[in-house]
C-alpha positions in Angstrom: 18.6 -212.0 -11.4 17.1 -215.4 -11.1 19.7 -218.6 -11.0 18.2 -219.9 -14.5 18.6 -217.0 -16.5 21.6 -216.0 -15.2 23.1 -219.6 -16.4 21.4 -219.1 -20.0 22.0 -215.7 -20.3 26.3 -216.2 -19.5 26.0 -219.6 -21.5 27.0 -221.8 -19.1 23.7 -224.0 -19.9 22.4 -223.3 -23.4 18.7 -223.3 -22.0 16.6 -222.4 -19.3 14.9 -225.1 -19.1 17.8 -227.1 -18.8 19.4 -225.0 -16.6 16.1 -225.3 -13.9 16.3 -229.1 -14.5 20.4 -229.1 -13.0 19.3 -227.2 -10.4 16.5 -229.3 -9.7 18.4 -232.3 -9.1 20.9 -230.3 -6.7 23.6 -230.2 -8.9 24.7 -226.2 -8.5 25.5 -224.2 -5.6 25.2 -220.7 -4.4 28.1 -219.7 -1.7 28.3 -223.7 -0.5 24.2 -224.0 -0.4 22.0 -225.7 -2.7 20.4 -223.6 -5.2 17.2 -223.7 -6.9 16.5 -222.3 -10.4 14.4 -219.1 -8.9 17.2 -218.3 -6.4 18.6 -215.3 -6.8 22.2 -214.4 -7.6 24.5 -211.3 -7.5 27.9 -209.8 -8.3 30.7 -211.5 -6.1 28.4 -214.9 -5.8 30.6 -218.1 -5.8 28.7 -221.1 -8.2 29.4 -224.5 -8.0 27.9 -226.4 -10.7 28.4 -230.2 -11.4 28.4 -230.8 -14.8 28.2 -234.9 -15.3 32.1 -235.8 -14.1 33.3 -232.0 -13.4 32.6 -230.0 -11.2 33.2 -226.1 -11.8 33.4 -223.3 -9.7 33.1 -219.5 -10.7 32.5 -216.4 -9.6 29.9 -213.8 -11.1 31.6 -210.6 -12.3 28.6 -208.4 -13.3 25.0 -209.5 -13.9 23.1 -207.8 -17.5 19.5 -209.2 -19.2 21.1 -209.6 -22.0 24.8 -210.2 -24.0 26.5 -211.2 -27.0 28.4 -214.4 -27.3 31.9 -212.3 -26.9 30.6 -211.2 -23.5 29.5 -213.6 -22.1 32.4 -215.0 -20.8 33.2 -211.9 -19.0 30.1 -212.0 -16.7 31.9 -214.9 -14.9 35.3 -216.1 -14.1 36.2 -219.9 -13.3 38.0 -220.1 -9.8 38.7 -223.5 -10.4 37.6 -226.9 -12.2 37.7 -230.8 -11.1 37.0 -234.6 -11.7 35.3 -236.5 -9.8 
């Protein structure tokens, strides 16, 4: 699955758009290399993504095209999360 819907699909960005912008300006990470919005991701992957002051790090759990709001928090799990 693509980098940009992955990120709107687990709302971690609320839109794709938004989500290829980030990624645009090198702000996330795929397994310690820059990412662009049509990279592709998989189970196991290791995100870092720098939102303004934070930066978060996850790993992807299982990848689906679509989710409700209750499970989208289990298509990820944060490793760890810090300021800048």
């Amino acid at each position: 699955m693509r980098l940009d819907k992955f990120l709107k699909v687990s709302r971690l960005i609320k839109r794709r758009t938004l989500a290829k912008e980030v990624s645009e300006q090198g702000r996330i990470e795929i397994n310690g290399h820059t990412a662009k919005a049509s990279s592709n991701v998989k189970e196991g992957d290791e995100l870092s993504i720098q939102f303004g002051q934070k930066l978060v790090t996850l790993r992807i759990n299982m990848i689906k095209e679509t989710t409700k709001k209750e499970e989208a928090e289990k298509m990820y799990e944060i490793i760890k999360e810090e300021m800048l």
